[in-house]
C-alpha positions in Angstrom: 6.6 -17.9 -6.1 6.2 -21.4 -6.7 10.3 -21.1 -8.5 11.7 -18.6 -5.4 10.5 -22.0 -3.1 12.5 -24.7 -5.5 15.3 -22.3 -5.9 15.5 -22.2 -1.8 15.1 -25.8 -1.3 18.3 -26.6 -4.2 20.3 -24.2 -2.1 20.0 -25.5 1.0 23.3 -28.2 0.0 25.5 -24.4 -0.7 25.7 -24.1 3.1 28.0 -27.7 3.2 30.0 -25.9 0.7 33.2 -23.7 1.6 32.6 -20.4 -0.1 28.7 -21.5 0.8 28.2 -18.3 2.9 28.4 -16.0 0.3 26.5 -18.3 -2.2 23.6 -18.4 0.0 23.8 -14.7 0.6 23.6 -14.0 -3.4 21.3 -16.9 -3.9 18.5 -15.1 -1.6 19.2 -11.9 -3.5 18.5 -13.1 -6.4 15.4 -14.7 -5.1 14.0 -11.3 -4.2 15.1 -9.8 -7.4 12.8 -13.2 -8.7 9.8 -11.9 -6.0 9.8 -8.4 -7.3 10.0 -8.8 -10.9 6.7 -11.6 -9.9 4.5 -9.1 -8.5 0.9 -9.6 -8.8 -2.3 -8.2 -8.8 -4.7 -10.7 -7.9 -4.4 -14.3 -5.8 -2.5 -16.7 -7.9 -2.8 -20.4 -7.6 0.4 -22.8 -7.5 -1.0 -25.9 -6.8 -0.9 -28.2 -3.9 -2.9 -26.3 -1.6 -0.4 -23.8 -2.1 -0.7 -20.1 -3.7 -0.5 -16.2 -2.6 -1.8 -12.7 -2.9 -0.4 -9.4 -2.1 -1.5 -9.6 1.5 0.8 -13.0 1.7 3.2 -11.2 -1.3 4.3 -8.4 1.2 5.3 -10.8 4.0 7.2 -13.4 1.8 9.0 -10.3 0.4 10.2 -9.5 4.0 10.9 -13.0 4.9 13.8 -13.2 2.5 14.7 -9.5 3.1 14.8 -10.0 7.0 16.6 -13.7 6.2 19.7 -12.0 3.8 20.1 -9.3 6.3 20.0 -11.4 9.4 22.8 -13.5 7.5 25.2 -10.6 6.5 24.9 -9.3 10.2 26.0 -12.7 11.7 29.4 -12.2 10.2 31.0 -13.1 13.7 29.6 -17.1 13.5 31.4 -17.2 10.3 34.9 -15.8 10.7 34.9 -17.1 14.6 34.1 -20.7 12.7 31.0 -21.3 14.9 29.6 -24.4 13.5 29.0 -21.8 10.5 27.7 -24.6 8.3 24.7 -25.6 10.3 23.7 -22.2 11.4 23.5 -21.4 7.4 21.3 -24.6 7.2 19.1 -23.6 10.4 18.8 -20.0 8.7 17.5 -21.7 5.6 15.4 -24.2 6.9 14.1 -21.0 9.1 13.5 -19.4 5.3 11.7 -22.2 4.0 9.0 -23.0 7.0 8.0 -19.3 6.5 8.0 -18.8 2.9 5.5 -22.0 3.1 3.3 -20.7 5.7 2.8 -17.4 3.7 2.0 -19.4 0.2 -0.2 -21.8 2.2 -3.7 -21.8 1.2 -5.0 -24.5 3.5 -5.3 -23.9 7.6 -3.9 -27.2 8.2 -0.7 -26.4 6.1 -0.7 -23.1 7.4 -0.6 -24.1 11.0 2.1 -26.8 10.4 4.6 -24.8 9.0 3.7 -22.1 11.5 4.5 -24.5 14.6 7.9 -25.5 11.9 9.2 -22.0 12.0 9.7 -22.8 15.7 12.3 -25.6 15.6 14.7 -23.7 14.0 14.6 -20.4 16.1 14.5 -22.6 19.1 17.8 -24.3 17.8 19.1 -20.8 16.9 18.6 -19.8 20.5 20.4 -22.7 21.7 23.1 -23.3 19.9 24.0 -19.7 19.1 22.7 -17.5 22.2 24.9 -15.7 24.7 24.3 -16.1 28.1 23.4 -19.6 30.3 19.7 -18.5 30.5 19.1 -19.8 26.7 17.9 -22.8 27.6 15.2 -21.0 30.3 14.5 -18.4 27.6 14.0 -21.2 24.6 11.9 -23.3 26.9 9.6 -20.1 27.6 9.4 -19.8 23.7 8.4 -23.4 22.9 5.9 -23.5 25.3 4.1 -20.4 25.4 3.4 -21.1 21.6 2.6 -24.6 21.5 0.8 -24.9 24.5 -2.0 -21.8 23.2 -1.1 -23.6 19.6 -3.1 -27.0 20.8 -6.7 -25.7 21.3 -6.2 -24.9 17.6 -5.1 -28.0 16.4 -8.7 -29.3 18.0 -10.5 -26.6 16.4 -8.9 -27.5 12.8 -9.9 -31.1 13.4 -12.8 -30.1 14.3 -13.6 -27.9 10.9 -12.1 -30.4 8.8 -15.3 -33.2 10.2 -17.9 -30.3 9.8 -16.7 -28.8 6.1 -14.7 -30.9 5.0 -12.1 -29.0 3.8 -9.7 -26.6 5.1 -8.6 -24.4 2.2 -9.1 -20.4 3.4 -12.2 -20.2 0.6 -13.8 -22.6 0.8 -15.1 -22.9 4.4 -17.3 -20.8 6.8 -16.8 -20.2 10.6 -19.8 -18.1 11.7 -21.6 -20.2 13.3 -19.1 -21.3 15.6 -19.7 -20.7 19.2 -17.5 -18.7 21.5 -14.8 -21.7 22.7 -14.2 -22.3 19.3 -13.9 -18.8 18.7 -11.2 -18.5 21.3 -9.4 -21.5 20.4 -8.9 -20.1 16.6 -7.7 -17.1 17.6 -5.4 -17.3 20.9 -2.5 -19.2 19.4 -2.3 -16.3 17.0 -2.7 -13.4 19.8 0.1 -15.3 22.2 2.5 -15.8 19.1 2.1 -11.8 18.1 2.3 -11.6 21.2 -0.5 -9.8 23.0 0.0 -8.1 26.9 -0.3 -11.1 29.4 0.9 -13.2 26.8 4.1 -11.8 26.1 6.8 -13.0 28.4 8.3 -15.4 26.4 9.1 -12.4 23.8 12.5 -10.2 25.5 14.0 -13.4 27.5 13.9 -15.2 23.7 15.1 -11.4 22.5 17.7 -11.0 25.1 19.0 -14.4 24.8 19.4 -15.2 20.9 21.8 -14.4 18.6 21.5 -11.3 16.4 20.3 -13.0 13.4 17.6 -15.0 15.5 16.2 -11.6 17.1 16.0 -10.3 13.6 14.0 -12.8 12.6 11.7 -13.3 15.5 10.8 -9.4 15.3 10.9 -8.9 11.7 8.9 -11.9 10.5 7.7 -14.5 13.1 5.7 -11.8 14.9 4.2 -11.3 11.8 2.5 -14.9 11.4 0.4 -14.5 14.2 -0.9 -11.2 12.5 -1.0 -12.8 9.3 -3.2 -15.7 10.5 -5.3 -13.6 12.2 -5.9 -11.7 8.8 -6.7 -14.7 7.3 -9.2 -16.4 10.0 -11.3 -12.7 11.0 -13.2 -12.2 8.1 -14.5 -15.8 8.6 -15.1 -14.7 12.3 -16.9 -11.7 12.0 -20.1 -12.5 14.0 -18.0 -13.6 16.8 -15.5 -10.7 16.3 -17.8 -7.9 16.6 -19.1 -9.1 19.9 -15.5 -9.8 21.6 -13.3 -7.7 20.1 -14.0 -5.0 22.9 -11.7 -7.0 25.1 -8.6 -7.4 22.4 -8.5 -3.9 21.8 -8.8 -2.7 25.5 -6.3 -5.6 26.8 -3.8 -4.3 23.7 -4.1 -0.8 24.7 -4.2 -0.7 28.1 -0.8 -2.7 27.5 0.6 -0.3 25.2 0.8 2.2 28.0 1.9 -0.3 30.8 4.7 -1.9 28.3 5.9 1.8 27.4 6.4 1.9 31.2 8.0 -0.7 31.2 10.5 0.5 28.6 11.5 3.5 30.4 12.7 1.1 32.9 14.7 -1.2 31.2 18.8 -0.8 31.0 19.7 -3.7 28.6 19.0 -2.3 24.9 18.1 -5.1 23.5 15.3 -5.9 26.1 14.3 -2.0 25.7 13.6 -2.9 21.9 11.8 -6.0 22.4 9.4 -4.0 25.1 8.5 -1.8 22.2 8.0 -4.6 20.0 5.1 -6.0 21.9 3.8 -2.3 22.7 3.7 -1.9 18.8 2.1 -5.3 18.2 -0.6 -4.2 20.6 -1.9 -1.6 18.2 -1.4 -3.6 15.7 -4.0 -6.2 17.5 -6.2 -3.3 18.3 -6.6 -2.2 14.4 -6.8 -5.9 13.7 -10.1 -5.7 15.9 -11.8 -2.7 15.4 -12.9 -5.1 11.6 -12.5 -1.8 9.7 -10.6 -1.6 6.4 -8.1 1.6 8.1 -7.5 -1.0 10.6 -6.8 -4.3 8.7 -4.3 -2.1 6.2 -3.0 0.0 8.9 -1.9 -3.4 10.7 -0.9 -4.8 7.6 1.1 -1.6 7.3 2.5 -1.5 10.3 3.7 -5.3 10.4 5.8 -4.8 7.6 7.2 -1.2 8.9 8.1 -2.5 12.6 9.6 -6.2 10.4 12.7 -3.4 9.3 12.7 -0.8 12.2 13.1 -3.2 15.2 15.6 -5.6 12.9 17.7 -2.6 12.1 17.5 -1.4 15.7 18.4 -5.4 17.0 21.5 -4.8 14.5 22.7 -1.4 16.2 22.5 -2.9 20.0 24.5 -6.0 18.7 27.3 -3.5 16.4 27.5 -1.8 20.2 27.3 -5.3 21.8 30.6 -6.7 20.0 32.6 -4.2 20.6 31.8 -3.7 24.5 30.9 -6.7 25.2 27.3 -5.5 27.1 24.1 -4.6 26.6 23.8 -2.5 29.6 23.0 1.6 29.4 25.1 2.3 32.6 28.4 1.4 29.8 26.6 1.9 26.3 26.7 5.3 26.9 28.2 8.3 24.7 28.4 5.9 22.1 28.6 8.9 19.7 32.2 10.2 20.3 33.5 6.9 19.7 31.3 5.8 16.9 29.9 9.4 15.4 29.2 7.8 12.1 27.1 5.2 13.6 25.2 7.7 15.7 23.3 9.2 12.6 21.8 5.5 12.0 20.8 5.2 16.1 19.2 8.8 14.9 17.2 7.8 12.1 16.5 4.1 13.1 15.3 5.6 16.8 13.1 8.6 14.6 11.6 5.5 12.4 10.2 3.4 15.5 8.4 6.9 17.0 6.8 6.8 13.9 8.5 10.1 12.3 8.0 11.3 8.8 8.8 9.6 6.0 8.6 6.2 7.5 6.0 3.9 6.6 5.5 3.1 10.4 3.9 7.3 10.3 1.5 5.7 8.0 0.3 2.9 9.5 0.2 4.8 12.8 -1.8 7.2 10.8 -4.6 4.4 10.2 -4.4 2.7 12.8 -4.7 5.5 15.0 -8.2 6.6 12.8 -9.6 3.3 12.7 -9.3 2.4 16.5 -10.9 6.3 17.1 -13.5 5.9 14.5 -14.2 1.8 16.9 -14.4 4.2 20.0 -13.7 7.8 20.8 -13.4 6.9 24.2 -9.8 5.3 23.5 -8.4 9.0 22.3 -7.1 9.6 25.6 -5.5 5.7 26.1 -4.1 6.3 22.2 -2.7 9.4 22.9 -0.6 8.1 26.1 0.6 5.3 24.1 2.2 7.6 21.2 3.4 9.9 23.8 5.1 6.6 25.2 5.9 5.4 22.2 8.6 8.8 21.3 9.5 9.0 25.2 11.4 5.4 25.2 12.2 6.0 21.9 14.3 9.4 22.5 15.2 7.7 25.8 17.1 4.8 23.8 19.3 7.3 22.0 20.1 10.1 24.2 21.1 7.1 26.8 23.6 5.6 24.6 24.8 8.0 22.3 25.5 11.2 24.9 27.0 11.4 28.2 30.2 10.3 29.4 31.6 7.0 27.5 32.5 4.3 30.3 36.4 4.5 31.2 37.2 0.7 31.0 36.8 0.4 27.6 40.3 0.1 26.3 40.3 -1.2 22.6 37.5 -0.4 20.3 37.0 -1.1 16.3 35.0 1.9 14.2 32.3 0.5 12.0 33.4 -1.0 8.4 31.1 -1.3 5.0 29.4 -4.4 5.7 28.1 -2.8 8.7 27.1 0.3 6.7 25.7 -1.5 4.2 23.4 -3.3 6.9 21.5 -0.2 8.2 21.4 1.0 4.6 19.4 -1.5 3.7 17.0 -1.7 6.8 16.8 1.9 6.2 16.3 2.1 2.9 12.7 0.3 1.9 11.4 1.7 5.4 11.4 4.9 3.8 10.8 4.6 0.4 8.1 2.6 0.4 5.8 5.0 1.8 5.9 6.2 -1.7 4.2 2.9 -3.6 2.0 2.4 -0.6 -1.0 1.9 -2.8 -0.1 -2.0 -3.2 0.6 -2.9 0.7 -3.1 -1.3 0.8 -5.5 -2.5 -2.3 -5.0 -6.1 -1.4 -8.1 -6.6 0.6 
């Protein structure tokens, strides 16, 4: 991976250059082409603190998946000339804090890239968001994370003076006591995030740019999951004595956030609702310290990284051509765009966890491991799938039937870049249920 990283950081001058947009594009292509032809079997050292596994191997794979798509779906910043040059260059940098966090080997490393990925998004939000409230919605996002990042700046300090070193292997945690114990593992829980933690996550949805709520549900969600993969089999005598309260907090929020869904009329807050009802389950599996659980997560991070970007992609497609995100006008969407409607279908089908989508098998898992933790969360579970398929549904029968709002009076039908888009959010979400076996040997 150590080459996909020096090919990135050479690349980063193409978006100064005029035909730079499409450079970068194929540039990142051919860096996946590089991260699938690299695939490995066991952890591989680079050097420098640096190195990665298949449990870091499946996330850098959708960090530059997530990263090319988000680009090619924020066609409008390029051909409206929207400062086009430093958003590639934001995007990038974006690119490069993450693909470093997933190869880092050392906490320290680890946590400053992770607190790096936020410039960028915050700038994105900024520079490139819709509405007024931006600055509101990207103060919400800096500080909710930084503020529960600090206790774990102490706690690496803190590690570094008792062990003295910080790489993953090499140092032991168990004998920690319990405000250590919370101070390693909140900043991970509020940047996933977990209920009560999670307001910062649809005003920083609602208000970015399409290519910036791509990448905070497809991969920055993710880091807080990964990290807490990392840290939990160091915390395991802690873990099994609090991890009660993460998995009842996470699924007592999956039903109350699925609620909450039902009630929401902008799309694009509706998908970041079920974004942090999906992450809950994902905490809860993370918890339970079982292997179902810890692949099932692991699973269902990379699952929800491609269904809640494509679906981010549909509500903005519907977004530049009506100029809202509101149900009471995104409505009968499909006599106007019928083509588009059979990717609202399938994208809609993927996040209630239908067949063939790998989300139906990390569901799957997750669902046994949190069951085989406690029986008594059957009934809790159960209310949270139902959930789950009721917003889900309710999402497309709002906008594609009914009655399409009268005031729209010019309207464009999709064209092949779009199509090409959901193809390829659509595309790996279902096929890679069929070479599953790696996203679950790793452990």
């Amino acid at each position: 991976m150590l080459s996909i990283i020096l090919m990135l950081v050479f690349t980063i001058p193409l978006c100064l250059v005029s035909m730079g947009w499409w450079l970068v594009q194929v540039s990142i292509l051919i860096m996946v082409a590089i991260g699938i032809l690299g695939l490995v079997d066991e952890m591989v050292y680079l050097g420098f603190s640096m190195g990665y596994d298949l449990m870091s191997y499946g996330l850098f794979m959708l960090s530059l998946w997530i990263t090319f798509l988000s680009i090619l779906s924020s066609y409008k910043v390029f051909s409206s000339f929207m400062h086009s040059e430093l958003f590639l260059f934001l995007m990038m940098m974006l690119l490069f804090m993450l693909l470093m966090a997933f190869s880092s080997l050392s906490l320290f490393g680890f946590y400053f890239y992770f607190e790096g990925s936020l410039i960028p998004i915050f700038l994105l939000v900024l520079g490139w968001g819709y509405q007024p409230e931006r600055l509101q919605a990207g103060i919400y996002l800096l500080f909710y994370t930084l503020l529960a990042s600090l206790p774990l700046l102490i706690c690496i300090f803190f590690l570094d003076f008792k062990s003295g070193s910080l790489i993953f292997s090499l140092f032991e945690m168990n004998g920690l006591g319990t405000l250590m114990y919370f101070g390693m593992v909140m900043a991970f829980l509020v940047k996933m995030p977990m209920y009560l933690f999670h307001l910062w996550l649809p005003s920083a949805h609602v208000e970015a740019p399409v290519s910036g709520s791509m990448i905070l549900a497809g991969v920055l969600l993710k880091l807080g999951g990964y990290g807490l993969l990392r840290l939990l089999p160091l915390l395991v005598i802690m873990s099994q004595m609090i991890s009660y309260l993460w998995v009842g907090i996470s699924l007592m929020g999956g039903i109350l956030v699925g609620c909450a869904c039902l009630g929401q009329v902008d799309l694009k807050a509706l998908v970041a609702y079920s974004s942090v009802s999906h992450m809950g389950i994902v905490i809860g599996g993370i918890m339970t310290m079982t292997y179902w659980g810890v692949c099932g997560s692991y699973l269902m991070m990379i699952a929800h990284g491609l269904c809640s970007s494509g679906l981010f992609c549909l509500v903005n497609m519907t977004y530049e051509r009506l100029g809202s995100r509101s149900l009471m006008l995104n409505k009968g969407l499909l006599n106007m765009m019928p083509s588009l409607g059979l990717w609202w279908f399938l994208l809609c089908s993927c996040n209630m966890s239908a067949p063939p989508s790998l989300n139906l098998l990390g569901e799957i898992m997750l669902l046994n491991s949190i069951m085989m933790w406690s029986l008594g969360s059957i009934t809790v579970l159960m209310m949270v799938s139902f959930l789950s398929a009721a917003y889900s549904l309710y999402l497309f029968s709002y906008s594609q039937h009914g009655t399409y709002y009268s005031g729209i009076y010019v309207f464009s039908s999709c064209n092949v870049r779009e199509y090409k888009l959901m193809m390829l959010h659509w595309l790996p979400l279902n096929f890679l249920i069929m070479s599953s076996d790696f996203l679950t040997v790793w452990l």
